[in-house]
Structure formats: structure tokens, C-alpha cells
C-alpha positions in Angstrom: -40.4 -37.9 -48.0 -43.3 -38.7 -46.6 -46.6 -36.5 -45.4 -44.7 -36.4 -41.8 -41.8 -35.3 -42.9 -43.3 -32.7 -44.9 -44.5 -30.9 -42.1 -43.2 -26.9 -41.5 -42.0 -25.9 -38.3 -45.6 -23.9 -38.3 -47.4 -27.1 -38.2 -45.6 -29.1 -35.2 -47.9 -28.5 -32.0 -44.9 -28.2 -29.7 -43.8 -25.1 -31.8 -47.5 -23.7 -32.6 -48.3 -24.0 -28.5 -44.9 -22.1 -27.6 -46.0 -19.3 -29.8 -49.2 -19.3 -28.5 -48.1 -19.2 -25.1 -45.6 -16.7 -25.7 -48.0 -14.4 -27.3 -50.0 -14.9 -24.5 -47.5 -13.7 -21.9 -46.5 -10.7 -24.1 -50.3 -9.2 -23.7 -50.2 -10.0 -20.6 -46.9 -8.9 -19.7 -48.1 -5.4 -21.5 -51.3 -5.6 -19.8 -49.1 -5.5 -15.9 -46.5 -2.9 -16.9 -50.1 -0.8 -17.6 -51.4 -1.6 -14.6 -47.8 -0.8 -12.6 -47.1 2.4 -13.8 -51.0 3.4 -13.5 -51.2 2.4 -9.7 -47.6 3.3 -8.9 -46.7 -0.1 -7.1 -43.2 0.8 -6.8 -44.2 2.6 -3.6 -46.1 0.4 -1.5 -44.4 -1.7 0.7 -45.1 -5.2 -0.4 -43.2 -4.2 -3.8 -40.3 -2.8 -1.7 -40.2 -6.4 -0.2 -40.4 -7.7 -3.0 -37.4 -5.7 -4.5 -35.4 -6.2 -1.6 -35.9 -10.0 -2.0 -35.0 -10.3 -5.5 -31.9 -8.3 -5.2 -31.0 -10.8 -2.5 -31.6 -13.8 -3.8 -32.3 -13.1 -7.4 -29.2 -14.0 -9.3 -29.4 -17.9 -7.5 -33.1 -18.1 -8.5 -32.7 -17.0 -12.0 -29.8 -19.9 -12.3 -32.0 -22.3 -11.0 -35.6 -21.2 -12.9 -33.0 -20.8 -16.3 -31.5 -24.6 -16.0 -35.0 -26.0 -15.2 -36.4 -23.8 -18.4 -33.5 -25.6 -20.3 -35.2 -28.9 -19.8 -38.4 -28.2 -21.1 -40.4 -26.9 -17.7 -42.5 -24.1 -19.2 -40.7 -20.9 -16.7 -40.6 -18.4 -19.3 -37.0 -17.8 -18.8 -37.1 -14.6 -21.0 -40.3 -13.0 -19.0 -37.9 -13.8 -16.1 -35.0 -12.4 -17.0 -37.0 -8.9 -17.6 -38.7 -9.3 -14.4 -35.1 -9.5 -12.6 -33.5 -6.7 -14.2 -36.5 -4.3 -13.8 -36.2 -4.7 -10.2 -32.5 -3.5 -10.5 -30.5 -6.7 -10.8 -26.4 -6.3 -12.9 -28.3 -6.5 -16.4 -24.7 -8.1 -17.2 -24.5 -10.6 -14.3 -28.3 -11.3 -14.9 -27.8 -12.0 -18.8 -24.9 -14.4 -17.8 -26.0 -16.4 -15.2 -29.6 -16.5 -17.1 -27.5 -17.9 -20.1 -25.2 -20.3 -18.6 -28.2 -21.8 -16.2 -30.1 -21.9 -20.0 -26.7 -23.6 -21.1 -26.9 -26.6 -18.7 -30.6 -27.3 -18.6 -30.0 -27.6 -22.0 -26.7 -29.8 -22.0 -29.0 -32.0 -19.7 -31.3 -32.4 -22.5 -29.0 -33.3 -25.3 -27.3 -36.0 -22.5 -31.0 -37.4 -21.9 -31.1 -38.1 -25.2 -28.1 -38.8 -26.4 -28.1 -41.7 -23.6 -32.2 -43.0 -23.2 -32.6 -42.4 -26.9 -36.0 -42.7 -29.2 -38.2 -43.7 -26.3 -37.4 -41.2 -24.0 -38.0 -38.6 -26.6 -41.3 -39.9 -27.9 -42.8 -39.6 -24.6 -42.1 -35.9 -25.1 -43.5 -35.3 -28.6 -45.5 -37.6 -31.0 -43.6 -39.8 -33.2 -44.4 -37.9 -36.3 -43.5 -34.4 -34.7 -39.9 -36.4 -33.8 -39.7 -37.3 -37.5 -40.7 -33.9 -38.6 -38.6 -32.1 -36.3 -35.7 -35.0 -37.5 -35.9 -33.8 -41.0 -36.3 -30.4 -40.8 -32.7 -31.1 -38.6 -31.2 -32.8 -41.3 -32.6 -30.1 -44.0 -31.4 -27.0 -42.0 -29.2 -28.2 -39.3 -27.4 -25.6 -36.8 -28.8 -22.5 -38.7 -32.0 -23.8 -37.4 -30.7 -24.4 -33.7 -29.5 -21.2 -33.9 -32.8 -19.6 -35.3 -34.9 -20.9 -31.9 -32.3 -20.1 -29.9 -32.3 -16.3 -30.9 -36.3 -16.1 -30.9 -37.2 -16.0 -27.5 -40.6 -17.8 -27.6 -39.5 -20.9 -29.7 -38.7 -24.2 -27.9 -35.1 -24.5 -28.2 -34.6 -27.4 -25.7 -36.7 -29.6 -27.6 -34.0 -29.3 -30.5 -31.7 -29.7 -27.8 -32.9 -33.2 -27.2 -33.1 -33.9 -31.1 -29.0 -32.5 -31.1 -28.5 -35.6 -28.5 -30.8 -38.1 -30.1 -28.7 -37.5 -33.4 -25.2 -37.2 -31.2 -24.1 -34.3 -32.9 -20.7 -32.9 -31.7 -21.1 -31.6 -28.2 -18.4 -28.7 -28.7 -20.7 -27.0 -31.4 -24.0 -27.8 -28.9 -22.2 -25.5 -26.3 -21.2 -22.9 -28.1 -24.4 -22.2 -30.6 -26.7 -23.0 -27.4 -24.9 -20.4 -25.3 -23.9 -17.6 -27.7 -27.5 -17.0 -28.8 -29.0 -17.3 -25.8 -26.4 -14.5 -24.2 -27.2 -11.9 -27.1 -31.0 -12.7 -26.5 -30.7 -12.1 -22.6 -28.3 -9.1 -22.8 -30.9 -7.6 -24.8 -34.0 -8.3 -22.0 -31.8 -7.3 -19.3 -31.1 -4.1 -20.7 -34.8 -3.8 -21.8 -36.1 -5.0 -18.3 -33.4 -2.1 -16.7 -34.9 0.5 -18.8 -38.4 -0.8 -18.1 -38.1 -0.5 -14.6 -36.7 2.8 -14.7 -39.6 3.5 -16.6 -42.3 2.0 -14.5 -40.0 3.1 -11.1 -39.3 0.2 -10.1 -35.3 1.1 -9.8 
């Protein structure tokens, strides 16, 4: 095994700057629901717009932020799904159709891969991140998949592309990429509902 290979998922940048960022949105995330219950937003009129928009619309836009966040564009689909259900949006509609959108960006990924192969992966991480990531793969397998799939702020769609680079069997993808991802989003939408009650948003 070489010094590549011996890396820990700690040490690979891609996994290091998605808990960095994700730290980063928690204090500031903390840092708005402060400031929201503090200035009472929930009563002026651009936040009652605002409400009245996402309750419209919201469900499509979370599908559509979730499957792009499933393809490795940085949305924050957990903030999101918190956001959404604070505002009063079916916490059990919200976690599903925040999962299955997850579900396909995600399938995308593993197809991107599985078809373009090493090159289209190495413009997305360095060539011994790939390796490290590859072993670590072969050491832990789907207990690992399922590890970043059930911790919000880990990249899980960059093991998605790994699961397609590796063509493993597409039937187990679906279901440890979804199942995980609905516990972890039935949780935030019940936390976002409470939140909001909380902060008045509902």
C-alpha cells in the first residue's frame, strides 16, 4: 500500500473542505435563527412573501436544488430542507421529494462514471485522493457509503461517482443511497418544523 493509499478519510481535501464548509453553515445557520427570533421577521411582510412563495413553489424547488446537490453542486441540500420545513412545508412530502431528488442527482453521478470513467473523475479530485478514496472503498465498502450518506455534511456524491467508476451493482446503489438519505431528511424536516414553530415562522 502505498503513502496514497494510506491516506484517512480526515486527510482527503474534498472531505476536510465539506466539513469545513459545513461547520461553517452550522454557525451561521445558528447565528440567523438568533437574529430571527430576536427581530421577530416572521411579521414583516417581505417574510410573509416569502412564506407564501415557498409553500407554493417549494416542494418543485427542493427537487430540483436536491438532484443538482446529488451531482456535486455545493446547495447544502440539508440547510435547505430545514429552511423548507420551517416555513411550514409537509415535513413528510419535504423529506421525500428532498430524498428522491438526492437519489437521482446521485444515480447521475454513479452513470457519469460508470460510462466516462478515470478521466472524468480525475478532473473532479486529484489522482491520489481517487486512489485514496478507491482503497478506502475496497477496505470498507457500503458500510462506508452508508456512513457519508447518514452524516449530513460529508460528500456522498463523490462516493457516488467512485460506486460507478468501480460499477458496483446498481440495485444496492439505489437503495443504500436512498434509505439513508430519507432517515437523515425526515429528521431536518421535523427539526426545521419545530424550528419554525419556535422562531414563528409557522
Amino acid at each position: 500500500m502505498n503513502s496514497n493509499q494510506k491516506l484517512s478519510v480526515l486527510k482527503i481535501s474534498w472531505v476536510k473542505s465539506s466539513l469545513i464548509i459545513g461547520f461553517v453553515f452550522i454557525v451561521i445557520g445558528l447565528f440567523l435563527i438568533f437574529v430571527f427570533k430576536f427581530f421577530e421577521v416572521s411579521k414583516t411582510q417581505l417574510f410573509l412573501d416569502v412564506k407564501g412563495f415557498v409553500r407554493e413553489y417549494g416542494l418543485a424547488g427542493i427537487f430540483l436544488a436536491t438532484v443538482l446537490a446529488g451531482t456535486v453542486v455545493p446547495l447544502g441540500s440539508p440547510a435547505l430542507v430545514v429552511a423548507a420545513a420551517s416555513f411550514g412545508l409537509n415535513p413528510v412530502l419535504l423529506a421525500l421529494t428532498a430524498t428522491v431528488g438526492f437519489t437521482i442527482g446521485m444515480t447521475i453521478n454513479y452513470f457519469l462514471a460508470c460510462h466516462l470513467g478515470r478521466p472524468f473523475l480525475e478532473r473532479k479530485m486529484k489522482t491520489g485522493e481517487l486512489e485514496a478514496v478507491t482503497a478506502l472503498w475496497n477496505r470498507w465498502g457500503w458500510p462506508l457509503y452508508v456512513m457519508f450518506g447518514i452524516i449530513p455534511v460529508l460528500p456522498v456524491e463523490f462516493l457516488a461517482l467512485v460506486c460507478g467508476l468501480l460499477k458496483t451493482r446498481i440495485q444496492t446503489f439505489l437503495v443504500l443511497s436512498f434509505a439513508p438519505r430519507l432517515a437523515v431528511f425526515t429528521l431536518l424536516a421535523y427539526f426545521g418544523e419545530a424550528l419554525g414553530g419556535w422562531i414563528g415562522f409557522i
